[in-house]
VODO-796091 format. One record per residue (C-alpha): residue number from 1; residue in one letter; x, z, y. Coordinates in Angstrom, 2 decimals. Each point is the difference from the previous one (the first is absolute). Layout:
BEGIN
+-----+---+---------+---------+---------+
:   k : r :       u :       w :       v :
+-----+---+---------+---------+---------+
: NUM : A :       X :       Z :       Y :
...
+-----+---+---------+---------+---------+
This chain:
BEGIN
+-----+---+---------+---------+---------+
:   k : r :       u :       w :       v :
+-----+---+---------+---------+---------+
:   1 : X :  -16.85 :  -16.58 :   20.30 :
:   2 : X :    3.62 :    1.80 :   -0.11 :
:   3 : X :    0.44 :    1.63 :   -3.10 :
:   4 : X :    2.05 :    2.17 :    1.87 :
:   5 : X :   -3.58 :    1.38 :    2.61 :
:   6 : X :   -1.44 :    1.41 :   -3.10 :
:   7 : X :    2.58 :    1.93 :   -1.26 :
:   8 : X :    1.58 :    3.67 :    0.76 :
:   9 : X :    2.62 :    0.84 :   -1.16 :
:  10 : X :    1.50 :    3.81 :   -0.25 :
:  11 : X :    3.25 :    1.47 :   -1.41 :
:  12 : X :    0.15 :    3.85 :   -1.39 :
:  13 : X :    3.71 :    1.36 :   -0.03 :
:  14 : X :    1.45 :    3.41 :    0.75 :
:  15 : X :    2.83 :    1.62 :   -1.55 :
:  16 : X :   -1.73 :    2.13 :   -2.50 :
:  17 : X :    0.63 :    0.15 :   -3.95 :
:  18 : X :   -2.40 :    0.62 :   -2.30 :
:  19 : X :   -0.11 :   -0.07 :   -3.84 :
:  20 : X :   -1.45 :   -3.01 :   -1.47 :
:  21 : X :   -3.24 :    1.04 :   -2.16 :
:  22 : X :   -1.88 :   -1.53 :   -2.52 :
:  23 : X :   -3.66 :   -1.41 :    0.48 :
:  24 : X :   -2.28 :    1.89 :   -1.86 :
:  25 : X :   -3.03 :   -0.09 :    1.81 :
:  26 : X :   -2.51 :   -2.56 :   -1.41 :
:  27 : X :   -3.42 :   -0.19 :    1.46 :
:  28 : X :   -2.61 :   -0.59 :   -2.72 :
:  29 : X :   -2.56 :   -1.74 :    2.00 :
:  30 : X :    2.79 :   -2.59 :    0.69 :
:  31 : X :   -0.19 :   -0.82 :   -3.36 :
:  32 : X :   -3.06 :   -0.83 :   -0.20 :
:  33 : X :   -0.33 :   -2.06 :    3.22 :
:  34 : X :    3.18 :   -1.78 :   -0.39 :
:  35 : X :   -0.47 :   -0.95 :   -4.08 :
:  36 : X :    3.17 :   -0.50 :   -1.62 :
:  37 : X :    2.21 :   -0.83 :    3.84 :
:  38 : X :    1.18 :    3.99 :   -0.91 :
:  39 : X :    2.73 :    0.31 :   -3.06 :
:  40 : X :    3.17 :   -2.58 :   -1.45 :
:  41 : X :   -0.16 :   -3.67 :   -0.23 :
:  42 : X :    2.08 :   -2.61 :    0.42 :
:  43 : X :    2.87 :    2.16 :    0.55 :
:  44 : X :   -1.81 :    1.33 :    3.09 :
:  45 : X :   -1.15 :    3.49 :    0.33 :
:  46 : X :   -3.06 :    0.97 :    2.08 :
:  47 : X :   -0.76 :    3.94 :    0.93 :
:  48 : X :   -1.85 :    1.60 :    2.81 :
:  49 : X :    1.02 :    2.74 :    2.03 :
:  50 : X :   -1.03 :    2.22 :    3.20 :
:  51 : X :    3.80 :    0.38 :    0.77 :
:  52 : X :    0.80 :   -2.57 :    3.00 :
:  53 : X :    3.08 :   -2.28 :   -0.05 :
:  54 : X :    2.66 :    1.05 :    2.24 :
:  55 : X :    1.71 :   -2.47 :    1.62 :
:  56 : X :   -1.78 :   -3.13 :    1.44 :
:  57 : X :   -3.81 :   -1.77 :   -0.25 :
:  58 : X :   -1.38 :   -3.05 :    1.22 :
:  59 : X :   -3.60 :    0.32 :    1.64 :
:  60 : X :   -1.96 :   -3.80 :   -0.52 :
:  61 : X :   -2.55 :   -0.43 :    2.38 :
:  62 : X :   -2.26 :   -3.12 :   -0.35 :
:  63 : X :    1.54 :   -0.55 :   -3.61 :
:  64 : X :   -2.99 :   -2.84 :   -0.23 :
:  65 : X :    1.48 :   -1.70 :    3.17 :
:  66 : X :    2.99 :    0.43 :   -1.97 :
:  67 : X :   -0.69 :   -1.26 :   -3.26 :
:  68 : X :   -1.26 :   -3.16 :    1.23 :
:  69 : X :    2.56 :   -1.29 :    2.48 :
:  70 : X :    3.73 :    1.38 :   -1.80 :
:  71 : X :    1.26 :   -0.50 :   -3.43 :
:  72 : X :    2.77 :    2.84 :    0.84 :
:  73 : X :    0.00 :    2.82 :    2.17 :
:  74 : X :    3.72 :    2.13 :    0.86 :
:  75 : X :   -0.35 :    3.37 :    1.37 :
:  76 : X :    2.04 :    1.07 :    2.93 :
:  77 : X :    4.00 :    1.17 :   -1.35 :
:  78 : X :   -0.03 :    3.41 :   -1.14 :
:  79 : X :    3.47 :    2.09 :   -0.95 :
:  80 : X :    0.52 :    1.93 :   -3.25 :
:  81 : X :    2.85 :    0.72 :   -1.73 :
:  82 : X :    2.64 :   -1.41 :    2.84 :
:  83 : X :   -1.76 :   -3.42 :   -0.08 :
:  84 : X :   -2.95 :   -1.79 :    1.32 :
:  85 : X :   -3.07 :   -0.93 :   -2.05 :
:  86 : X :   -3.59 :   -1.54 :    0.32 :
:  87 : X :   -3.46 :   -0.12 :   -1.75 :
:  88 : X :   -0.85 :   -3.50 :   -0.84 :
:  89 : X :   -3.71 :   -0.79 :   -0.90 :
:  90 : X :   -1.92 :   -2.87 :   -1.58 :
:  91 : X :   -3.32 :    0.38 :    0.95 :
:  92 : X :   -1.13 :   -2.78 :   -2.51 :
:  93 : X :    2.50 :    0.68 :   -2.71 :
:  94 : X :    3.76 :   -1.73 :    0.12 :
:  95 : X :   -0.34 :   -3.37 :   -0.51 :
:  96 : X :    3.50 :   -0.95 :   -0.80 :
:  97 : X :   -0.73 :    2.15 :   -3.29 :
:  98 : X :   -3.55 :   -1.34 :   -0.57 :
:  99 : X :   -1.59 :    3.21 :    1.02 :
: 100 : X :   -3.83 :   -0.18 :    0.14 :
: 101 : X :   -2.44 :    2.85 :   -0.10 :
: 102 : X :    2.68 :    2.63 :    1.25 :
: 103 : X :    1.56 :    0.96 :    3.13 :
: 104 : X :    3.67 :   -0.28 :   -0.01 :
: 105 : X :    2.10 :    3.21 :    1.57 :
: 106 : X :    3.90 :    0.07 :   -0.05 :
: 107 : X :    2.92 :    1.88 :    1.55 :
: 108 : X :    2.79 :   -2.30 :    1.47 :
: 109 : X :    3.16 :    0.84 :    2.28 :
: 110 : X :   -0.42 :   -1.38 :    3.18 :
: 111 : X :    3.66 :   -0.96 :   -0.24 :
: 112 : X :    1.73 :   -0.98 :   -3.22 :
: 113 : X :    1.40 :   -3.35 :    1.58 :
: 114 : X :    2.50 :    3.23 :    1.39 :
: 115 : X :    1.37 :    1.13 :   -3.00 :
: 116 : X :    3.41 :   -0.84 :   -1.21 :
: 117 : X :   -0.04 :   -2.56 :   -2.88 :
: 118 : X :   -0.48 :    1.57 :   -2.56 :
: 119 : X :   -1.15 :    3.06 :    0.83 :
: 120 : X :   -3.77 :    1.54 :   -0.88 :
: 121 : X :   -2.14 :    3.10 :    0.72 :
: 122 : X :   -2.07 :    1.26 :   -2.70 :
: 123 : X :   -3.34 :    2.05 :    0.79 :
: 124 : X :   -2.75 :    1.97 :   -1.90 :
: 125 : X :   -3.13 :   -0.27 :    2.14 :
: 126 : X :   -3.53 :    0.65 :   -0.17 :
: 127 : X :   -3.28 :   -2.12 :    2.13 :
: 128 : X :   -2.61 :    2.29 :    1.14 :
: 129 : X :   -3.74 :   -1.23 :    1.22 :
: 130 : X :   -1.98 :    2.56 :    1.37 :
: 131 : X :   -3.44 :    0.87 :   -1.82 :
: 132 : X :   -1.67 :    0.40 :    3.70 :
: 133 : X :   -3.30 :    1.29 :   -2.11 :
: 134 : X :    1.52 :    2.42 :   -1.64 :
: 135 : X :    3.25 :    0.72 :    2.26 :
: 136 : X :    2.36 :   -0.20 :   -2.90 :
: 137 : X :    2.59 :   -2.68 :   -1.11 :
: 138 : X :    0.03 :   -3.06 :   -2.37 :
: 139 : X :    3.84 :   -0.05 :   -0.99 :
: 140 : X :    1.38 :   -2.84 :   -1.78 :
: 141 : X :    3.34 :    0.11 :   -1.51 :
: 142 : X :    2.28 :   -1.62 :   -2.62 :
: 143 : X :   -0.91 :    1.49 :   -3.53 :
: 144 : X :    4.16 :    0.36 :   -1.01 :
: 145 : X :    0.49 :    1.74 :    3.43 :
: 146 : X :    2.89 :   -2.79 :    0.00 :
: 147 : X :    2.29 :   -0.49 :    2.93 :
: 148 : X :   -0.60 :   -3.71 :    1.18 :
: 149 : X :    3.39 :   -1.42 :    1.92 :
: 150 : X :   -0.65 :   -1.51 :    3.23 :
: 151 : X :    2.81 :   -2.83 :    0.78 :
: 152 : X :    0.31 :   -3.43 :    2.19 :
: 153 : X :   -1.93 :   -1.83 :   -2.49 :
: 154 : X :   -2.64 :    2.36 :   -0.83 :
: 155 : X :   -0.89 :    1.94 :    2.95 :
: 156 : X :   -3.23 :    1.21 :   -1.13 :
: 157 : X :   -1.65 :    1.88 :   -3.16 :
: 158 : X :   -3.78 :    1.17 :   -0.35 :
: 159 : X :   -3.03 :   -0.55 :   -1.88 :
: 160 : X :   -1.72 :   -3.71 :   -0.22 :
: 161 : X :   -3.18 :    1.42 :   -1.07 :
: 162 : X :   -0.16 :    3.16 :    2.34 :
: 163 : X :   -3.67 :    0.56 :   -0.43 :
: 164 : X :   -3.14 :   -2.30 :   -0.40 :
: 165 : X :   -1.50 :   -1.34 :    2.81 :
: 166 : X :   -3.83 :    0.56 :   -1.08 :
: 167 : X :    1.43 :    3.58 :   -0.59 :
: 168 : X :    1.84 :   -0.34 :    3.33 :
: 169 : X :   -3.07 :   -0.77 :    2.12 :
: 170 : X :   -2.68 :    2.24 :   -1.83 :
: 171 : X :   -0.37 :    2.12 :    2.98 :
: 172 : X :   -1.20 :    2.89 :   -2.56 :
: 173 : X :    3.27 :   -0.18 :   -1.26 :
: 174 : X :    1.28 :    1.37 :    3.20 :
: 175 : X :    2.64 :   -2.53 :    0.78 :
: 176 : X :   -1.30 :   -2.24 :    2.32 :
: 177 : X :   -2.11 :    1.63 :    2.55 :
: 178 : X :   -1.49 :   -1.44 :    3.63 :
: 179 : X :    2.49 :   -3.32 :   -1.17 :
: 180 : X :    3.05 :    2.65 :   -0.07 :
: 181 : X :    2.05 :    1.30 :   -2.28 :
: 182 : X :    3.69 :    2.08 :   -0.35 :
: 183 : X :    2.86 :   -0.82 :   -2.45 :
: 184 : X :    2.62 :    2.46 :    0.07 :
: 185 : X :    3.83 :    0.42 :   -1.60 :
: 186 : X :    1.75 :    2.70 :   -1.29 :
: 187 : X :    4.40 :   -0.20 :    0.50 :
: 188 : X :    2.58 :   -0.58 :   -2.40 :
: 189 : X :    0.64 :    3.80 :   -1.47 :
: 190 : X :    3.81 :    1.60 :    0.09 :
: 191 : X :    1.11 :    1.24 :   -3.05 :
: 192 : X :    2.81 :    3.27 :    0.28 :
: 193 : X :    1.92 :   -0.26 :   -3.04 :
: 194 : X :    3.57 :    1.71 :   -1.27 :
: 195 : X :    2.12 :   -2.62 :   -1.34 :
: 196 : X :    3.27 :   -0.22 :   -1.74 :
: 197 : X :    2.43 :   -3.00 :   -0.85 :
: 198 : X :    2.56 :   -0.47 :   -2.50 :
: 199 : X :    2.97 :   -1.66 :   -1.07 :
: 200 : X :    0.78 :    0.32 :   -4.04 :
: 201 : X :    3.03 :   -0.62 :   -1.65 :
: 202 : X :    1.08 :    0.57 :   -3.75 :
: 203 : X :    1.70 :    3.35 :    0.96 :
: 204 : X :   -3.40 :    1.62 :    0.77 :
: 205 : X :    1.12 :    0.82 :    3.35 :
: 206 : X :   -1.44 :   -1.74 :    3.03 :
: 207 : X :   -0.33 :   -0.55 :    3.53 :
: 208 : X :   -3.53 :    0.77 :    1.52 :
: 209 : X :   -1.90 :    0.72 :    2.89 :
: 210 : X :   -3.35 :    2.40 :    1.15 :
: 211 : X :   -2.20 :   -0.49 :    2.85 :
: 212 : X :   -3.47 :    0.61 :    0.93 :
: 213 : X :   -1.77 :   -2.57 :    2.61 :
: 214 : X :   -3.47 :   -1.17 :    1.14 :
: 215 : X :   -0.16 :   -3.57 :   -1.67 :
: 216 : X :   -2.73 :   -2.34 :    2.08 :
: 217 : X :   -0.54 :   -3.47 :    1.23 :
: 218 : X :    2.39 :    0.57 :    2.75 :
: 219 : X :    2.50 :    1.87 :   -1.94 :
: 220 : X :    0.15 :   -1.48 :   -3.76 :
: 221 : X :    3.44 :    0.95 :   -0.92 :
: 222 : X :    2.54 :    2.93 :   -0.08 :
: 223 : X :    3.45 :    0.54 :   -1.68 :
: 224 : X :    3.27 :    0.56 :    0.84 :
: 225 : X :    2.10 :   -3.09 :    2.24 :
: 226 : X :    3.23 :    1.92 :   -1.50 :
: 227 : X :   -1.43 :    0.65 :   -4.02 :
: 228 : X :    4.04 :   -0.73 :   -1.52 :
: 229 : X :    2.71 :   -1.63 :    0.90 :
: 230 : X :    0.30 :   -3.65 :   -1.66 :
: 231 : X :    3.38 :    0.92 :   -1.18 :
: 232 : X :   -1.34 :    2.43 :   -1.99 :
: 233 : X :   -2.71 :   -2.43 :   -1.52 :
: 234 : X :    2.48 :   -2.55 :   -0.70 :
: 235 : X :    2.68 :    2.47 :   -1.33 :
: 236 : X :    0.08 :   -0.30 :   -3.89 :
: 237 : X :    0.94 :    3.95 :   -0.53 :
: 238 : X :   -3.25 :    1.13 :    1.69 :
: 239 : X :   -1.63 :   -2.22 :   -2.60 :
: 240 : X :   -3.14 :   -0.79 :    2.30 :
: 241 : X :    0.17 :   -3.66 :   -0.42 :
: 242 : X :   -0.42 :   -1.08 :   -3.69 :
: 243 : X :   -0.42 :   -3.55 :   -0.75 :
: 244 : X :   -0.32 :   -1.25 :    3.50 :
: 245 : X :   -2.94 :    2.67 :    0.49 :
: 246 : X :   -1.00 :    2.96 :    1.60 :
: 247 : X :   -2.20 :    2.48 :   -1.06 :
: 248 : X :   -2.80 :    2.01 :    2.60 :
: 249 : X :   -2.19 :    2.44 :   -0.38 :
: 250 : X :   -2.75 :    1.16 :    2.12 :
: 251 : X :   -2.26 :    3.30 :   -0.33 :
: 252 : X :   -2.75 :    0.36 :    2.55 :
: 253 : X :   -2.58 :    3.15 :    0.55 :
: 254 : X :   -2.93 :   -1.01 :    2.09 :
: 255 : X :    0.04 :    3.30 :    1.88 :
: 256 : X :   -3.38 :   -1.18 :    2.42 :
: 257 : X :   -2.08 :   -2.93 :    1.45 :
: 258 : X :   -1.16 :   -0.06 :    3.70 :
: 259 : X :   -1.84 :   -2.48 :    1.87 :
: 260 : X :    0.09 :    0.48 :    4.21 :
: 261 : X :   -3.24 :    1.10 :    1.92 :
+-----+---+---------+---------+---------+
């Protein structure tokens, strides 16, 4: 059977902004049913919540049908952040990495063979799976909160060990009901931050340069194209340039952190 004939796929955009919020609200029953799946391990953090993901889910229908005839499953293209992404699922664990016991759940971009050489996105996500028991979300995330950098080479980050399967298919667990189930994916946040940059030199005066901007996936970077003249760098009476090197500073205030509904 096509893969593709059990799946639906649905996208959640608008132009909203919202404040990102921390997950606070633990259900105590999940504890119990779900044993030691809930807290840090690994480097892997796993929470529930009742507040929905916002930007994209996957809806498995017939995972069975699924699990027995494809190794891999990739979820329709999605955009976030100015680029396209998918959900890609090992029903049976990834068996590149030796996975057994767990289903495998990543985020990849649908099209890092695109980028420039050289070039790289980096991303802070979180994997959602709907509790469809108790309508509230299993949300696994990296423990660090780290940034992972998508380029050519590695197109894809996520969790080998997502969740156990005899966890997984417990239908009192909530996850797998009537052979269905729902991952979901929250976006990349933007971060507004003040910046400044600055050129030193041994007279204690310098060049510099303030800016505020919305830093994301599709807009990393911001500065000046015009920051000083190369005269002035190479010039020894400004005194910039001391034994062959330049010296930069860079102040940042995180001024807010948004993530699109």
């Amino acid at each position: 059977m096509d893969g593709s004939s059990m799946l639906k796929n649905q996208s959640f955009e608008s132009s909203k902004v919202i404040a990102v919020t921390c997950i606070s609200s633990i259900y105590a029953n999940n504890f119990v049913v779900m044993g030691s799946l809930v807290g840090e391990k690994d480097g892997i953090i796993r929470s529930v919540s009742d507040t929905p993901p916002t930007h994209y889910q996957v809806i498995i229908q017939s995972f069975s049908l699924l699990s027995e005839n494809a190794e891999k499953y990739e979820s329709a293209e999605f955009e976030a952040g100015g680029y396209k992404w998918k959900l890609v699922l090992h029903p049976n664990g990834n068996k590149s990495k030796n996975v057994e016991d767990h289903i495998s759940l990543y985020l990849a971009m649908a099209d890092a063979t695109s980028l420039p050489p050289g070039w790289e996105v980096s991303a802070v996500f979180r994997l959602f799976l709907l509790d469809q028991n108790q309508d509230n979300y299993l949300i696994v995330q990296d423990s660090q909160r780290k940034q992972r950098q998508f380029r050519r080479l590695t197109p894809e980050w996520g969790f080998d060990q997502f969740i156990p399967i005899t966890v997984f298919i417990d239908s009192s667990n909530g996850y797998l009901v009537d052979d269905t189930y729902l991952a979901s994916l929250t976006p990349p946040p933007k971060i507004y931050a003040d910046y400044s940059l600055v050129l030193s030199n041994e007279l204690w005066t310098s060049a510099s340069y303030k800016e505020n901007h919305w830093f994301s996936a599709s807009s990393r970077g911001s500065g000046s194209a015009n920051f000083i003249p190369l005269r002035f760098c190479l010039e020894p009476a400004y005194k910039y340039l001391v034994k062959d090197c330049l010296f930069f500073r860079a102040a940042v205030t995180i001024r807010g952190i948004a993530s699109t509904l």
